[in-house]
Every structure is written in structure tokens, then in C-alpha cells.
ROGU-271083 format. One line per 4 residues: for each residue x, y, z of N, C-alpha, C, O, CB. Coordinates in nm, 3 decimals. Glycine has a CB too. Example, Ala and Ser with C-alpha at 12.3 -4.5 7.8 and 13.67 -1.06 7.14 Angstrom:
# ROGU-271083
1.319/-0.569/0.780/1.230/-0.450/0.780/1.320/-0.330/0.780/1.424/-0.332/0.846/1.131/-0.447/0.905; 1.285/-0.225/0.708/1.367/-0.106/0.714/1.290/0.003/0.787/1.341/0.114/0.804/1.408/-0.060/0.572
This chain:
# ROGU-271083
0.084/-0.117/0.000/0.000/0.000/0.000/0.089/0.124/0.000/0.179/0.139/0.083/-0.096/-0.001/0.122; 0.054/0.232/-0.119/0.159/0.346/-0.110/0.096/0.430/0.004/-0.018/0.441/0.049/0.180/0.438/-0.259; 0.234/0.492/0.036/0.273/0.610/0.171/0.145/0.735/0.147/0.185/0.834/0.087/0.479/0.704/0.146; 0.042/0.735/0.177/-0.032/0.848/0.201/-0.027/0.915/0.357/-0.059/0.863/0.463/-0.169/0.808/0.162
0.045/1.095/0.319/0.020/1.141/0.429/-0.061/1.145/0.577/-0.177/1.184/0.566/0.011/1.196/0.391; -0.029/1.119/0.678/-0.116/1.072/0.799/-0.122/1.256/0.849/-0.017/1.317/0.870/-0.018/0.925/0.935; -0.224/1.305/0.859/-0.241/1.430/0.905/-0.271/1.378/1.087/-0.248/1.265/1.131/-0.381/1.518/0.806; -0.326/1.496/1.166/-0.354/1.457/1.288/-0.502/1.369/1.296/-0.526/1.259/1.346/-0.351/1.586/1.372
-0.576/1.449/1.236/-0.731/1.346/1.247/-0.692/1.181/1.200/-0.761/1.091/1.250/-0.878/1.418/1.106; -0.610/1.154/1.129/-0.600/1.031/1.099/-0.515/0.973/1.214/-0.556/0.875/1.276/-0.549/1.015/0.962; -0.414/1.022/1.239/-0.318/0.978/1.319/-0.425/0.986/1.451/-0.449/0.885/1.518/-0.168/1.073/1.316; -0.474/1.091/1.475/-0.577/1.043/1.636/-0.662/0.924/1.631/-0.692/0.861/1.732/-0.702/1.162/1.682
-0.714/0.881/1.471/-0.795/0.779/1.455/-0.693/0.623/1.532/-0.707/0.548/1.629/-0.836/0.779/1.270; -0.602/0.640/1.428/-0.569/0.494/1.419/-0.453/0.486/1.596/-0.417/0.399/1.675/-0.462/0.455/1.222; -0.444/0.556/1.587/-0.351/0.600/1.746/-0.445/0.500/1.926/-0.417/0.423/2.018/-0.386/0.865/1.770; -0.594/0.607/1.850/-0.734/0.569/1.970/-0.789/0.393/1.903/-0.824/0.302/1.978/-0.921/0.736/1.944
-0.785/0.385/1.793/-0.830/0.237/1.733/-0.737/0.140/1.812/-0.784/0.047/1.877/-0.804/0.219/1.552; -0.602/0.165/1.804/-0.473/0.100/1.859/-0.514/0.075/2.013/-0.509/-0.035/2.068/-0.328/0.204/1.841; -0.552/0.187/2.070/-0.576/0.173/2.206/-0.717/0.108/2.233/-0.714/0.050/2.342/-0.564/0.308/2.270; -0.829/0.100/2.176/-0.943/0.041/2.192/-0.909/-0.130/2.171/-0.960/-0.225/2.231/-1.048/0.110/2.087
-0.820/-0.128/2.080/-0.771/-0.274/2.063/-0.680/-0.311/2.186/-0.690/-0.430/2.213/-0.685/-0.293/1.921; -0.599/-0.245/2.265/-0.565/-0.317/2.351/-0.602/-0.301/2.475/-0.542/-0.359/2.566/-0.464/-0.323/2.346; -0.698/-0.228/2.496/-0.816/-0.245/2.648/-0.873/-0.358/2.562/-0.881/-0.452/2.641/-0.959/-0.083/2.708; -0.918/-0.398/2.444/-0.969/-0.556/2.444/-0.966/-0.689/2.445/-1.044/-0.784/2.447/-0.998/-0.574/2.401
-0.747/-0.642/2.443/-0.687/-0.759/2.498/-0.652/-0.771/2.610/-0.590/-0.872/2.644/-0.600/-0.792/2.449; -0.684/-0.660/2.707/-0.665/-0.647/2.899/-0.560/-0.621/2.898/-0.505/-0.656/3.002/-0.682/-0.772/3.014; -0.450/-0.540/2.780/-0.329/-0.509/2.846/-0.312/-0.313/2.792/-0.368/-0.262/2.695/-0.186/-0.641/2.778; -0.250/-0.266/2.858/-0.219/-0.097/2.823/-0.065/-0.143/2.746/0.027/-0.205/2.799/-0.200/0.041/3.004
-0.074/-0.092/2.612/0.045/-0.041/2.525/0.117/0.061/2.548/0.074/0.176/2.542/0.015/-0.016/2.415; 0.236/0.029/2.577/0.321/0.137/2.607/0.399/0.220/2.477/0.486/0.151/2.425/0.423/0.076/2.702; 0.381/0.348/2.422/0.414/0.423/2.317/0.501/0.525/2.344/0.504/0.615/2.428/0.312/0.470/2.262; 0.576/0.491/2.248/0.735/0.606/2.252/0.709/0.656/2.107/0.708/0.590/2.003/0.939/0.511/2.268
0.685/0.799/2.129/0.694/0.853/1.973/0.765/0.942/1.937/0.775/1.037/2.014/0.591/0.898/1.920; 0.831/0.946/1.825/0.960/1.012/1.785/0.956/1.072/1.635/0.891/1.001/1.558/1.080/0.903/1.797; 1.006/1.176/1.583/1.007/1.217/1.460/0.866/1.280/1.425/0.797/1.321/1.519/1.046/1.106/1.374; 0.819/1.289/1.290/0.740/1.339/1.259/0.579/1.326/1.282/0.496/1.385/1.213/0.777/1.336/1.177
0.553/1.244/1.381/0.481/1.199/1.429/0.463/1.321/1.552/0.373/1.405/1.543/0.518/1.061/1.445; 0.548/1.319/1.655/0.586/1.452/1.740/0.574/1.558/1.673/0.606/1.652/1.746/0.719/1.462/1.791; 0.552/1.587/1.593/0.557/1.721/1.524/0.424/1.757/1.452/0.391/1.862/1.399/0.674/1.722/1.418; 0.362/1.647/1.465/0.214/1.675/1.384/0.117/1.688/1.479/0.025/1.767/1.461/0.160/1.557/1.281
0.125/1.598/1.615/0.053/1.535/1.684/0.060/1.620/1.814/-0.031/1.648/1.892/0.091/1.397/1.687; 0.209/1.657/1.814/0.227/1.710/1.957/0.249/1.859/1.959/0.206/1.925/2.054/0.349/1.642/2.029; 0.334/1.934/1.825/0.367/2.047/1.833/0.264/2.149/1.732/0.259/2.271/1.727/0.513/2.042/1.806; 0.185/2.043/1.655/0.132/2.096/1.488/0.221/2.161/1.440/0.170/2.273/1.437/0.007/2.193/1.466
0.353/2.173/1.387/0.449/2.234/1.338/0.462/2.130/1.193/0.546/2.097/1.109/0.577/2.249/1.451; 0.364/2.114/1.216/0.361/2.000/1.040/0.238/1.931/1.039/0.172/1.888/1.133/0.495/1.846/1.022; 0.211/1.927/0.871/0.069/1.912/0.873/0.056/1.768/0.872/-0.054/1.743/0.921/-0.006/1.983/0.757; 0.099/1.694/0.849/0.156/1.510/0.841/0.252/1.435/0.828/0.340/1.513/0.795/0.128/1.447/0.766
0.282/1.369/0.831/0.385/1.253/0.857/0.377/1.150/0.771/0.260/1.126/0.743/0.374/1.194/0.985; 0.453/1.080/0.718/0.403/0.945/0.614/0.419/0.825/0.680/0.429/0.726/0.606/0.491/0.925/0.472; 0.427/0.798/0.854/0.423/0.705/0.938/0.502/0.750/1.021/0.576/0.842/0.989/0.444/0.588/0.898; 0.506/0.689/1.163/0.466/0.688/1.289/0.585/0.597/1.331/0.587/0.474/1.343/0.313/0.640/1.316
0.689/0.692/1.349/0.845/0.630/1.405/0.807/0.648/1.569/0.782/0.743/1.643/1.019/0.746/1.344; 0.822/0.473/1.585/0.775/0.442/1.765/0.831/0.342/1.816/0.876/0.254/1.742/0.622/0.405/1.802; 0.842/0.333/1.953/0.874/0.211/2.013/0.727/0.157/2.100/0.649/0.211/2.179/1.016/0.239/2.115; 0.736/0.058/2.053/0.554/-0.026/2.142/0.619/-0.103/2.210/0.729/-0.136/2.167/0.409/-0.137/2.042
0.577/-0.153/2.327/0.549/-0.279/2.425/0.427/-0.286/2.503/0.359/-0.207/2.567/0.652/-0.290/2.528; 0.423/-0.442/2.469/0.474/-0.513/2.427/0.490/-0.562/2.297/0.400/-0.613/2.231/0.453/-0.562/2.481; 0.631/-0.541/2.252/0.649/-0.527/2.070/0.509/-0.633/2.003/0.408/-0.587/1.949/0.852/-0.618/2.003; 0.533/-0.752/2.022/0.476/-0.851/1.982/0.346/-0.820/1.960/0.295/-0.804/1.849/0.494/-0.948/2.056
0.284/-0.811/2.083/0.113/-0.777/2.061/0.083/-0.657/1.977/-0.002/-0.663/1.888/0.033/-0.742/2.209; 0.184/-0.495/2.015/0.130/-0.419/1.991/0.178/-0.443/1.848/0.078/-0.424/1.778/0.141/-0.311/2.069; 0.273/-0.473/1.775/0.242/-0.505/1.595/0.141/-0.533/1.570/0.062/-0.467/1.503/0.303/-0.608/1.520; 0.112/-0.691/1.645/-0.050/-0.747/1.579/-0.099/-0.671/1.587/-0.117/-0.640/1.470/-0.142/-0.848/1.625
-0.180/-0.544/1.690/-0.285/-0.454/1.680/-0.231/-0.372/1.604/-0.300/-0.355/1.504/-0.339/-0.398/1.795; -0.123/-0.302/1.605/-0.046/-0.207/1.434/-0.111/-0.243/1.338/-0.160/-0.155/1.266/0.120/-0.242/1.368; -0.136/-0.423/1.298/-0.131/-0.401/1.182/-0.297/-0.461/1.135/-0.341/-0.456/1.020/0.008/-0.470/1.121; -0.365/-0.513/1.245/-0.508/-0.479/1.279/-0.541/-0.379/1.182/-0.600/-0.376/1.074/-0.532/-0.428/1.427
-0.458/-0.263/1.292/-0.548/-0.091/1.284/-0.528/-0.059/1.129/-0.597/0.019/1.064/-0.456/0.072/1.400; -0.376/-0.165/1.062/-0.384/-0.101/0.902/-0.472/-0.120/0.814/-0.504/-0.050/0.718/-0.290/-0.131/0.824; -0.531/-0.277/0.872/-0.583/-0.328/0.794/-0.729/-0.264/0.788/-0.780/-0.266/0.676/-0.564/-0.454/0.816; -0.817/-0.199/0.912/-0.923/-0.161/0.900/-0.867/-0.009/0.898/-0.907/0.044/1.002/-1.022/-0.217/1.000
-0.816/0.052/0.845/-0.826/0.188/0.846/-0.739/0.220/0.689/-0.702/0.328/0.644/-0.752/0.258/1.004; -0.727/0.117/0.644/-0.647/0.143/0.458/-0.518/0.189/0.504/-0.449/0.236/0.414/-0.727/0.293/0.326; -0.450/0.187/0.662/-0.310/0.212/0.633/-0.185/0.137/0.580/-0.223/0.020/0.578/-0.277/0.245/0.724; -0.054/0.140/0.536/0.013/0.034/0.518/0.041/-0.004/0.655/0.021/0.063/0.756/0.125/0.049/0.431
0.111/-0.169/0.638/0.108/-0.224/0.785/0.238/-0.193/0.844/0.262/-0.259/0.945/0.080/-0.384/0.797; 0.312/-0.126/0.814/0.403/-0.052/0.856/0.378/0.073/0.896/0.473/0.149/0.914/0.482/-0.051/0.782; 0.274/0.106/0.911/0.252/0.260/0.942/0.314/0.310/1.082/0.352/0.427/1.091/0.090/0.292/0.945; 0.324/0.225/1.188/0.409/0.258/1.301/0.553/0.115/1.294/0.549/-0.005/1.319/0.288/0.257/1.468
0.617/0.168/1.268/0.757/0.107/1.279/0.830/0.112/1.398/0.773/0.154/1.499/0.839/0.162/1.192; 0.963/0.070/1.403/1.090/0.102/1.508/1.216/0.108/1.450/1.331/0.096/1.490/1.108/-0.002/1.618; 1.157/0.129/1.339/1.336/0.163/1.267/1.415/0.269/1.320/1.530/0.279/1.278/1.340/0.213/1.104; 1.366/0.360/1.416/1.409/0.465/1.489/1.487/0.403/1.608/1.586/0.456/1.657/1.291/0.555/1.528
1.436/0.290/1.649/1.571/0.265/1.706/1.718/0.247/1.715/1.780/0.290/1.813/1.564/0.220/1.726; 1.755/0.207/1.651/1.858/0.262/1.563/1.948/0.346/1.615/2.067/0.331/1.641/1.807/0.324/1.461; 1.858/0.460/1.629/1.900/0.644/1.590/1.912/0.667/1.754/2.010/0.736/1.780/1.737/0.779/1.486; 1.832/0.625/1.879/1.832/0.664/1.976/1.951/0.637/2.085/2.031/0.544/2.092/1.727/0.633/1.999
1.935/0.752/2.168/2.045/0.774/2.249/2.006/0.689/2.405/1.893/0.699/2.454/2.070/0.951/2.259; 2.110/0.613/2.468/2.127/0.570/2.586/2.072/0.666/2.683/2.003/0.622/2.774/2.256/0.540/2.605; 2.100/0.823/2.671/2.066/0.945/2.718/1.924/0.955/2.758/1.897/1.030/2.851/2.097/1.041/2.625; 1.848/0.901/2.709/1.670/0.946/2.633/1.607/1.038/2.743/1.639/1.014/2.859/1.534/0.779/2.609
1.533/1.127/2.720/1.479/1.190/2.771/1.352/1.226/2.729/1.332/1.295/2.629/1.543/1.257/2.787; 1.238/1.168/2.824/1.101/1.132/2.746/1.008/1.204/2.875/1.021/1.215/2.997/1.068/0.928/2.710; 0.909/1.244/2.774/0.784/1.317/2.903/0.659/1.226/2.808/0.636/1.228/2.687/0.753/1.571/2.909; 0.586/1.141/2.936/0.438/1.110/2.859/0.325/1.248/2.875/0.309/1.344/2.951/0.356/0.953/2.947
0.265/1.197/2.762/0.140/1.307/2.714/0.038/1.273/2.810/0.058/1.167/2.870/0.070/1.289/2.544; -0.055/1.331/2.837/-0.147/1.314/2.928/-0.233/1.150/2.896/-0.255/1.099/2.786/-0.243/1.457/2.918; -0.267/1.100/3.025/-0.356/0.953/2.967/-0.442/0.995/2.891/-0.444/0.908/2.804/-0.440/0.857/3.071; -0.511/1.067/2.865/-0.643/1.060/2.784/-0.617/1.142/2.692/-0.692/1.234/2.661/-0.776/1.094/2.850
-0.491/1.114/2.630/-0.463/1.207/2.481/-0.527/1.102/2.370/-0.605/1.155/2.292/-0.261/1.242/2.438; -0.504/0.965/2.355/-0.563/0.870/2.288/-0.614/0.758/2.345/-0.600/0.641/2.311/-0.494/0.838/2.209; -0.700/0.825/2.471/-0.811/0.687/2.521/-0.707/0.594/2.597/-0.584/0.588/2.590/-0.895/0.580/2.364; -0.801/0.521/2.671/-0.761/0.411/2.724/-0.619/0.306/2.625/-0.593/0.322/2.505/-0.911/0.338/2.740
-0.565/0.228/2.695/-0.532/0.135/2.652/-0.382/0.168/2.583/-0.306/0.087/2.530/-0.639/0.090/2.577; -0.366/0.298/2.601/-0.194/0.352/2.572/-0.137/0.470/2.636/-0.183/0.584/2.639/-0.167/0.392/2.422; -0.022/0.419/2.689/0.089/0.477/2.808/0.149/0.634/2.697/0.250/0.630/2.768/0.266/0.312/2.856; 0.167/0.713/2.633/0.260/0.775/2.532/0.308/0.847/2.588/0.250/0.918/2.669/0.224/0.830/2.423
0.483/0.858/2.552/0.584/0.902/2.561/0.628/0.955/2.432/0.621/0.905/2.319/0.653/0.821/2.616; 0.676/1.064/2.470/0.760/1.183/2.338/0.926/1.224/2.382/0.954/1.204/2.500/0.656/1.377/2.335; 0.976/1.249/2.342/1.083/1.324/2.332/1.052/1.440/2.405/0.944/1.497/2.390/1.122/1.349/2.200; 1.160/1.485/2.502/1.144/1.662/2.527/1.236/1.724/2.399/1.342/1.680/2.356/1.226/1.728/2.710
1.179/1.810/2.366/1.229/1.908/2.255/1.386/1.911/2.238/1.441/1.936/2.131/1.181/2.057/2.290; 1.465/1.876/2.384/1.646/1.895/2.335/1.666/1.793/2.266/1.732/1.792/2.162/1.774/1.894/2.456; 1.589/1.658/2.336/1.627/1.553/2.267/1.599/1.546/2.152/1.689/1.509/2.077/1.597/1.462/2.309; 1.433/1.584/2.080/1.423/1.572/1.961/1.565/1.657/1.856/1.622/1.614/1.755/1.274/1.625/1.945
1.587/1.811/1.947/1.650/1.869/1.866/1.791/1.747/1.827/1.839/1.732/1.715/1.680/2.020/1.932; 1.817/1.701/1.906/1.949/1.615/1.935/1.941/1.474/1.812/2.028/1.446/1.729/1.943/1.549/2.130; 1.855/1.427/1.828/1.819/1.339/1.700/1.804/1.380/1.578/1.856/1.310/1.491/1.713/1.280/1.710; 1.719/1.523/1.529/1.726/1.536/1.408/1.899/1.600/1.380/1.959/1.561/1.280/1.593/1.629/1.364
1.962/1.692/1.470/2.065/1.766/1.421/2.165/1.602/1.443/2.280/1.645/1.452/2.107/1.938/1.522; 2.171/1.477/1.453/2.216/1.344/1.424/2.153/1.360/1.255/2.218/1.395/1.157/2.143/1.206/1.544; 2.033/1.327/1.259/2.033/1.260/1.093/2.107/1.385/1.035/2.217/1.388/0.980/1.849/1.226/1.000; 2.026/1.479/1.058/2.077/1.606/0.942/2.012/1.548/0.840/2.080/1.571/0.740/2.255/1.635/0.902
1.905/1.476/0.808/1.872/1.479/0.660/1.910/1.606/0.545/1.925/1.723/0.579/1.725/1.467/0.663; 1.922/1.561/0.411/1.895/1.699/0.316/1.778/1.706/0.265/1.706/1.608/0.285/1.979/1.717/0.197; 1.745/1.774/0.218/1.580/1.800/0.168/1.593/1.717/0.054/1.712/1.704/0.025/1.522/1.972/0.124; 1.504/1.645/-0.037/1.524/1.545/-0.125/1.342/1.640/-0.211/1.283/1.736/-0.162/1.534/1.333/-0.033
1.305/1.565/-0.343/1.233/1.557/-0.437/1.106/1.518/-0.364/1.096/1.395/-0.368/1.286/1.474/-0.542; 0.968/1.596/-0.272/0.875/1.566/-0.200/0.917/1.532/-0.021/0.875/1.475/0.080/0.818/1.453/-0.282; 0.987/1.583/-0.055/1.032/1.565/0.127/1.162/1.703/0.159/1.249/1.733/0.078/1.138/1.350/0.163; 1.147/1.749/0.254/1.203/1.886/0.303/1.326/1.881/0.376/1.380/1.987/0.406/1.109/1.955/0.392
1.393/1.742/0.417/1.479/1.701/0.499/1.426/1.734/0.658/1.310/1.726/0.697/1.612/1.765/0.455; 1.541/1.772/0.737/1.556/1.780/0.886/1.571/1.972/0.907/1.544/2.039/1.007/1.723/1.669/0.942; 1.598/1.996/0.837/1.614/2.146/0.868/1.452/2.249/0.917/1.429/2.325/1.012/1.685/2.209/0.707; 1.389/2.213/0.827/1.268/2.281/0.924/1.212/2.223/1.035/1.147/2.299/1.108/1.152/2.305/0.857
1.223/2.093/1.070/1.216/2.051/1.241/1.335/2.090/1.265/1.294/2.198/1.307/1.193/1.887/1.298; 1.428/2.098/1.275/1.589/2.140/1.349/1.528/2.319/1.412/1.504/2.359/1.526/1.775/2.153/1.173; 1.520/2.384/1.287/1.417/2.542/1.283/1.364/2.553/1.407/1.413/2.594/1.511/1.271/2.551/1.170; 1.227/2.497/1.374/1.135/2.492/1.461/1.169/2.480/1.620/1.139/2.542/1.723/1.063/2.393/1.416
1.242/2.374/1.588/1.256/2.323/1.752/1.435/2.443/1.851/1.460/2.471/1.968/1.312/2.066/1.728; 1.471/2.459/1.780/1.577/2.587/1.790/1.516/2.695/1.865/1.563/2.754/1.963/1.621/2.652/1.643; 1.372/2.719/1.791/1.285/2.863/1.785/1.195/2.835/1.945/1.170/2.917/2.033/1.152/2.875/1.605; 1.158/2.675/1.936/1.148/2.682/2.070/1.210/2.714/2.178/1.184/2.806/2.255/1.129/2.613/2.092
1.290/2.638/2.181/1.481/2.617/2.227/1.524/2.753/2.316/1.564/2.777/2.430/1.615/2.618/2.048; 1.494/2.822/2.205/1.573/2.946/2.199/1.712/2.970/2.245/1.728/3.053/2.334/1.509/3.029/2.260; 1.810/2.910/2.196/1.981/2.871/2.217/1.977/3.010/2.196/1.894/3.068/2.126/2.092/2.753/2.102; 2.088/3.075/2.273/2.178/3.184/2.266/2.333/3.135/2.171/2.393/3.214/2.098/2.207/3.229/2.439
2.366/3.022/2.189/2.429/3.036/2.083/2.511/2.903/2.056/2.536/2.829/2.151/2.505/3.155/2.094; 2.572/2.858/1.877/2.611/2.724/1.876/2.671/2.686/1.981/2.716/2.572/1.974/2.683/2.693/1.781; 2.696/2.768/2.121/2.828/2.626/2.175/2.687/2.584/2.313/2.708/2.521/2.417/3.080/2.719/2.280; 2.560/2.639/2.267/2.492/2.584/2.415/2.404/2.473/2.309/2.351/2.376/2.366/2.372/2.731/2.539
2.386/2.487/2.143/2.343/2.383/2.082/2.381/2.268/2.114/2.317/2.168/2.146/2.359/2.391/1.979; 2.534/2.295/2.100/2.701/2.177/2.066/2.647/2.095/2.218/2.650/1.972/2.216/2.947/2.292/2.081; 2.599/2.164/2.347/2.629/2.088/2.494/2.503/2.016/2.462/2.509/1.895/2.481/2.639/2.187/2.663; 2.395/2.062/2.420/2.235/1.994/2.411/2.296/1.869/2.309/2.267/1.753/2.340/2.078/2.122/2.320
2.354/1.887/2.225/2.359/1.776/2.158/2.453/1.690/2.227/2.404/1.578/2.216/2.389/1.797/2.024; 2.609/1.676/2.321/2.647/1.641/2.340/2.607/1.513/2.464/2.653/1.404/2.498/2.702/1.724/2.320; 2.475/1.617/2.509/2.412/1.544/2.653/2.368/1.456/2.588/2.362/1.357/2.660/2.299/1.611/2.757; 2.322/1.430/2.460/2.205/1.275/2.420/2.340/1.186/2.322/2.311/1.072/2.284/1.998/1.334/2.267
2.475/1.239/2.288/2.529/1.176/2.182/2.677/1.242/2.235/2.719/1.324/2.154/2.459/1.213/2.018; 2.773/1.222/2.366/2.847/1.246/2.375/2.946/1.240/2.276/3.004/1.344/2.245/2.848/1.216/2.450; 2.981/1.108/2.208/3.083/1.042/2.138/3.047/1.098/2.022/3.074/1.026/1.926/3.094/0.889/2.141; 2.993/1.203/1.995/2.964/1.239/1.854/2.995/1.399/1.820/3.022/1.475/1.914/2.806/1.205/1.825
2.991/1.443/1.701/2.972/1.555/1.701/2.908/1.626/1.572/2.886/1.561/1.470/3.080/1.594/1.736; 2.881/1.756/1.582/2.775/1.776/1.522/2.850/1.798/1.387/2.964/1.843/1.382/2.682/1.884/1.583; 2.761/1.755/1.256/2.814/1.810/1.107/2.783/1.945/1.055/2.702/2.025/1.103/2.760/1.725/0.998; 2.850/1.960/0.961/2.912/2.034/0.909/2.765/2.137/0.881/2.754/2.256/0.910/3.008/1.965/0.793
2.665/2.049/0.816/2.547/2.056/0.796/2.465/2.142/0.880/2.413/2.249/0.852/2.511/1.946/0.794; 2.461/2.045/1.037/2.402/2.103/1.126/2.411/2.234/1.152/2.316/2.312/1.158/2.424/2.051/1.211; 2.584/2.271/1.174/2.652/2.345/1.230/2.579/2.515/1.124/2.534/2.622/1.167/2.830/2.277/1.221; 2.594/2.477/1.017/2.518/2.539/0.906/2.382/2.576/0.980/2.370/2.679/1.047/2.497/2.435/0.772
2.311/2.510/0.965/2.176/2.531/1.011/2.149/2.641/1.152/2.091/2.749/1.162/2.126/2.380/1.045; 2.219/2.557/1.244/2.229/2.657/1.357/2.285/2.793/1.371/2.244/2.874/1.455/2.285/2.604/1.439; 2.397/2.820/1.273/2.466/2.934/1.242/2.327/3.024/1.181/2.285/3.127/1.234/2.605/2.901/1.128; 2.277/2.971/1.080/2.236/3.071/0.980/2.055/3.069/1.054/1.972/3.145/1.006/2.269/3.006/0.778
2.021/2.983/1.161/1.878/3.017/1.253/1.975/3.128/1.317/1.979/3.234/1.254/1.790/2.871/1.383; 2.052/3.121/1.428/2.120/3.262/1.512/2.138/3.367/1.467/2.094/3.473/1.513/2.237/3.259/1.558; 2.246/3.345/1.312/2.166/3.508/1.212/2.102/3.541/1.210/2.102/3.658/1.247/2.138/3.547/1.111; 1.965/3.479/1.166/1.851/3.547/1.195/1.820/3.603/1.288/1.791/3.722/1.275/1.775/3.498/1.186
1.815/3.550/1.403/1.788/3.604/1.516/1.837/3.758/1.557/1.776/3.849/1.614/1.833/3.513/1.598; 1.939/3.753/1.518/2.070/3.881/1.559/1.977/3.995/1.489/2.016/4.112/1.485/2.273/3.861/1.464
């Protein structure tokens, strides 16, 4: 099934479907959500997402109901993945959303904003042919942020990804958001 944009009304659909399905198996799903999913859902700083980068437990069950919810709602059955694991830091720093953001039957956890900033200024995507890269979430979340300047970026990033450092890219990005600012 091709990638059709998940706006928020959809994403609240299949999010609360997910959770109605597991108050009907007697267990609460625990949800970690990350990337553009956070940004539609939690900040509206984007109007959709083309799936739902997460960590579920219990993995096992909560796929089967994942792919349940694809099957009655026309999503692909990948629509919530964990390929984002991967990408995450030992560091993590997570705040859950209130219980009754999507009903019974799911725990959700987000990123606080350094961390998100800390993961996207990691990918650094580039903007590609229908997709914008990492720079307008990097933006956005900066503008929250509000850094006084790259070397308090450089420590935010260092707290989730010590052994790393930021590219060339990033470094770009953050330079030329602080211009602005000035």
C-alpha cells in the first residue's frame, strides 16, 4: 500500500483504534513517539507525517494490533515502525502526554524538545524531491529552544550523543537560525 500522508485526524484515529484494541486484549500499550509523528501530533508544526516512528510494548502484541489498525483503516502495515531505534540515544529523555490524549489502553511518551532537537541535528537529513529534509524541524525546535548560541546547541547535543559531534550541515543550520535572530 503506497505512503499516504497521515495528518492529525487520521493519526488520532488509528492512534485511539490501537488503544481500543488493547483495552480488548486487557493489556495498556506502552508508546514512545519520535520524529514526525511529534511534530504533527504534539507540536502541529507539520501538517503530516508518512508514518509513525515508535517504540511499542509489548512489541509482539502491539504489531499485531499495528497491523489490525492497518488493515481496518487502509493504512500500510508498517505505518508505526521502530526503525528509529537505531538512531536513539542511551541518554533518552522522554515526558508522557497526558492519559487521555488517545483513550484508554496507551501509556505515550515523546521526546522533550532537546532531545528531539538532538536526534534530528544526528540525521541532518537533506531535503530530497517531495520531502524537506531535517532542517525545518531542526528550525522549529531551535525557535522553541531558543539557544543563545552554537556552543549551548554543541552541549544539548552532546548530553544525548556524547561520542559524537555535530556536522558540518548542522553546524550550518544553527549558524544561519542565530543570524537570523541577531
Amino acid at each position: 500500500m503506497p505512503y499516504e500522508p497521515l495528518d492529525q485526524g487520521r493519526l488520532n484515529q488509528a492512534l485511539r483504534r490501537l488503544g481500543e484494541l488493547a483495552v480488548a486484549e486487557g493489556i495498556e500499550l506502552e508508546l514512545s513517539l519520535y520524529g514526525g509523528a511529534v511534530f504533527t501530533l504534539v507540536y502541529g508544526s507539520r501538517e503530516s507525517t508518512k508514518d509513525v516512528d515508535a517504540l511499542i510494548r509489548p512489541s509482539e502484541i502491539g504489531h499485531r494490533l499495528a497491523v489490525q489498525v492497518a488493515r481496518e483503516q487502509g493504512l500500510p502495515e508498517d505505518w508505526i515502525n521502530s526503525d528509529v531505534a537505531q538512531f536513539l540515544s542511551a541518554q533518552e529523555a522522554k515526558r508522557a502526554l497526558p492519559a487521555d490524549t488517545f483513550g484508554p489502553g496507551l501509556a505515550v511518551t515523546v521526546p522533550t524538545a532537546a532531545y528531539l532537537l538532538a536526534l534530528k541535528l544526528r540525521a541532518c537529513r537533506p531535503p530530497l524531491p517531495g520531502y524537506p529534509g531535517d532542517a525545518p524541524d531542526i528550525r522549529f525546535l531551535l525557535g522553541k529552544l531558543k539557544p543563545a548560541s552554537l556552543e549551548e546547541v554543541e552541549a544539548i547535543f552532546a548530553r544525548f550523543f556524547p561520542h559524537d559531534a555535530l556536522t558540518g550541515r548542522a553546524r550550518e543550520i544553527i549558524e544561519t537560525f542565530l543570524a537570523d535572530l541577531a
